[in-house]
C-alpha positions, -999 to 999 in steps of 0.1 A, spaced: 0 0 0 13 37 -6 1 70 -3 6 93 -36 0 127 -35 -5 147 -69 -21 186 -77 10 208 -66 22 241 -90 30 271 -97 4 298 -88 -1 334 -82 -7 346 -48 -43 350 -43 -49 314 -59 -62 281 -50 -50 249 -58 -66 216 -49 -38 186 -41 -50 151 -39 -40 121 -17 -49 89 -29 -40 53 -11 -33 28 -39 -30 -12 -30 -50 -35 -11 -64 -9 11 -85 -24 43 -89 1 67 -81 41 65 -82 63 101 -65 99 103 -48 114 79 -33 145 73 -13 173 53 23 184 64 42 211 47 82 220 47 98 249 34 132 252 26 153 255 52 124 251 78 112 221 96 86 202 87 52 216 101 17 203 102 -12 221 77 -41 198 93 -55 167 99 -90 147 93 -102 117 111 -120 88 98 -151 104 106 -147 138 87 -136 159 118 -105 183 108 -84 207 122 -65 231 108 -26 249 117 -38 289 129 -17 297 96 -46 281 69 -75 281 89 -99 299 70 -80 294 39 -74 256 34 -101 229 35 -93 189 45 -120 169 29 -122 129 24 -136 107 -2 -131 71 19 -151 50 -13 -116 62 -30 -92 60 -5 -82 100 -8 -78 130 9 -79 163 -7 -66 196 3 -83 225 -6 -59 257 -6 -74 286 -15 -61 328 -12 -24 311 -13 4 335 -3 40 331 -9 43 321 24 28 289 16 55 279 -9 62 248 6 68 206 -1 38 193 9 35 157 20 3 135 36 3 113 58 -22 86 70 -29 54 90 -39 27 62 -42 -9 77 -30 0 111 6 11 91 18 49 93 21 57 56 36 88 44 31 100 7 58 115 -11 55 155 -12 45 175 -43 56 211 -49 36 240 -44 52 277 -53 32 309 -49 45 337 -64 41 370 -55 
């Protein structure tokens, strides 16, 4: 089973982009799962997480701006990122608990531009 996350780019700031997180395999179970970003020379910081039941949270720094939504019938978690500001330039990277194993995707690239 693995975790591949897909939708990163290049945008303007003031854009959305929608990045997708899809479990691939022989996939059994699915709990929490969640969105992690790092910037270059930064650490690796948490965006937000869902549960198996649709209950999110969100870092203070997107609230309001990104949205962590689920589609369990296809094993995916999207993140919705909308009013992007350079700040957010960042690898992004999910993360999720599929079979009882802590998966982590590989990240995808998202560059705002001011």
């Amino acid at each position: 089973v693995q975790l591949q996350a897909s939708g990163g780019g290049l945008v303007q700031a003031g854009g959305s982009l929608r990045l997708s997180c899809a479990a691939s395999g022989s996939v059994f179970s699915t709990n929490d799962m969640g969105w992690y970003r790092q910037a270059l020379g930064k650490q690796r910081e948490l965006v937000g997480t869902i549960t198996a039941g649709g209950s999110t949270k969100y870092a203070d720094s997107v609230r309001g701006r990104f949205t962590i939504s689920r589609d369990n019938a296809k094993n995916t978690v999207y993140l919705q990122m909308n009013s992007l500001k350079p700040d957010d330039t960042a690898v992004y990277y999910c993360d999720g608990v599929i079979n009882r194993i802590h998966l982590w995707g590989q990240g995808t690239q998202v560059t705002v531009s001011s």
